[in-house]
Residue, then its C-alpha position, 0 to 999 in steps of 0.5 A: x863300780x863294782x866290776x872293778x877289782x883289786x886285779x883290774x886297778x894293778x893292771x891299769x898300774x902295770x901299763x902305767x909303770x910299764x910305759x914309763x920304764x919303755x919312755x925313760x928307757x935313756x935315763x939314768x939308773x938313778x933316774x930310773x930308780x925315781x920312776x914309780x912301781x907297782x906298789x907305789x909307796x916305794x920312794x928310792x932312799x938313795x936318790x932322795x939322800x943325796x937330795x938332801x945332801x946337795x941341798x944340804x952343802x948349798x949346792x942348790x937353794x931349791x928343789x926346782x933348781x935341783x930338778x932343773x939341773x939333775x933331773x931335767x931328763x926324768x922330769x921330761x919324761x913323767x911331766x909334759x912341757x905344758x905343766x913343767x912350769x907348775x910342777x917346779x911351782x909346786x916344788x918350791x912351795x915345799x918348805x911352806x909345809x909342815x914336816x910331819x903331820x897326822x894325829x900322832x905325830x908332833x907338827x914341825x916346820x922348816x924353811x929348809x927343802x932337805x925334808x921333802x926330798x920323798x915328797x917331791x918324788x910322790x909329786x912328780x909321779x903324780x903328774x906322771x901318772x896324770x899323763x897317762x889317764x890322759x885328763x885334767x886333774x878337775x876331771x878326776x876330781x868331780x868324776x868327768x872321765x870314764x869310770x874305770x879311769x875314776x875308779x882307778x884314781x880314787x883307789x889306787x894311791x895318787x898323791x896330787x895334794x901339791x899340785x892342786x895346791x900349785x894350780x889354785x895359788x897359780x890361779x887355775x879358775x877351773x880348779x878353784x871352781x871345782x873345789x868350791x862345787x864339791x864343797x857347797x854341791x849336794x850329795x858330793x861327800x863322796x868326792x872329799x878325799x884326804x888329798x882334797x882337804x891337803x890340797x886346800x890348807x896347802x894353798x893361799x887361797x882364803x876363801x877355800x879355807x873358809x869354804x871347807x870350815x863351813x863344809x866341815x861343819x857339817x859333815x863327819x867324813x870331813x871332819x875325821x878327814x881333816x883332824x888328819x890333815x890340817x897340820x899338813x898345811x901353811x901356818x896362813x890356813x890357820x884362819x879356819x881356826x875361827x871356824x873349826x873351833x866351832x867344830x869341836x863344839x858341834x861334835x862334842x856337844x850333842x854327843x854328851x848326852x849320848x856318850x861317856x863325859x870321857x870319850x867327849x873329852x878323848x874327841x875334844x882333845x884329838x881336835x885341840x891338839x890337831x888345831x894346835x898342830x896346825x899352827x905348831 
């Protein structure tokens, strides 16, 4: 993928933003302000506070309730018909998540929706965004889309945890099969990303929490992956304790004879506390 740049992935972004700015041209400024950008980080401050503010009043109990009665229009605009239904799933898994998650952050949990304001925004831009490739998210995710597409979506950021998530707990068998094929395939190392190992540890889904533990077992990428983002999931996904307790062993162990006794116990610590994290 080399003949792919910097300058040829913004491009792919630009029709993208462009388009959708010329499709919700009859939104509300609000609305518009909710649409993504170039840059795509940038999340709008002012609809996300007064998100949390009528959440906060009680004037909605749910962000999908909020999003049907607010929102309508701009959700027509970046979600086709087809995956509304999934979409308002997805946002109403949010308060199931932790708050904050990552190596240096303290894990908290909340039954309250008023903290995934900005993140309901990130996933509703992911479904716009998987609009406009025009393919499944299944073929994004095992490479089945042409390579400029797949280029784009692996280095552009695509925040689609929380869908995938929706598609497993809603039963989508050729999603959960995907994530099993990339999990036990060979050589598919490649194919885990951070988003991936969120998607997983966001879902119910047992049988891919003991899949990515052995899967982790093994490989390093996917350990330094997922010492990130397993605070991000359910308290239920705690059940890959009883295998990634191994993994602390697995890294620590052989290293000691090959590295200082005080970078083994820096690496037990950051995975004791991750693990920790997870059930916080």
């Amino acid at each position: 993928m080399a003949e792919f740049t910097y300058q040829t992935r913004k491009k792919i972004t630009e029709n993208w933003v462009n388009g959708l700015k010329e499709k919700g041209s009859h939104l509300s400024p609000q609305e518009k302000d909710m649409l993504p950008d170039v840059y795509g980080y940038t999340i709008p401050q002012n609809a996300c506070g007064d998100m949390r503010k009528l959440l906060a009043d009680g004037s909605y109990e749910s962000l999908s309730e909020l999003y049907k009665s607010r929102y309508q229009k701009l959700v027509d605009v970046c979600v086709p018909a087809e995956y509304q239904e999934e979409f308002y799933f997805a946002l109403d898994q949010m308060n199931q998540y932790q708050m904050t998650a990552g190596w240096y952050r303290r894990s908290l949990r909340s039954g309250s929706y008023e903290p995934f304001a900005e993140q309901s925004v990130k996933t509703l831009r992911a479904y716009a965004r998987l609009d406009f490739y025009g393919v499944s998210l299944v073929n994004l995710l095992t490479g089945d889309t042409d390579p400029e597409t797949y280029d784009h979506a692996r280095n552009d950021y695509f925040s689609y945890a929380e869908m995938l998530a929706a598609k497993i707990d809603r039963g989508d068998e050729e999603s959960i099969q995907a994530v099993k094929d990339i999990l036990l395939g060979e050589g598919n190392t490649a194919m885990l990303s951070h988003e991936l190992i969120r998607s997983i540890v966001m879902s119910r889904n047992e049988e891919l929490y003991e899949l990515l533990g052995k899967f982790l077992l093994a490989r390093e990428r996917g350990r330094r992956s997922a010492r990130r983002w397993m605070p991000a999931g359910r308290r239920h996904s705690c059940i890959c304790l009883r295998l990634l307790k191994k993994i602390i062993s697995s890294v620590t162990r052989p290293l000691s004879a090959r590295r200082p006794h005080g970078s083994v116990f820096l690496m037990r610590r950051a995975w004791i506390g991750s693990l920790k994290n997870c059930c916080g």
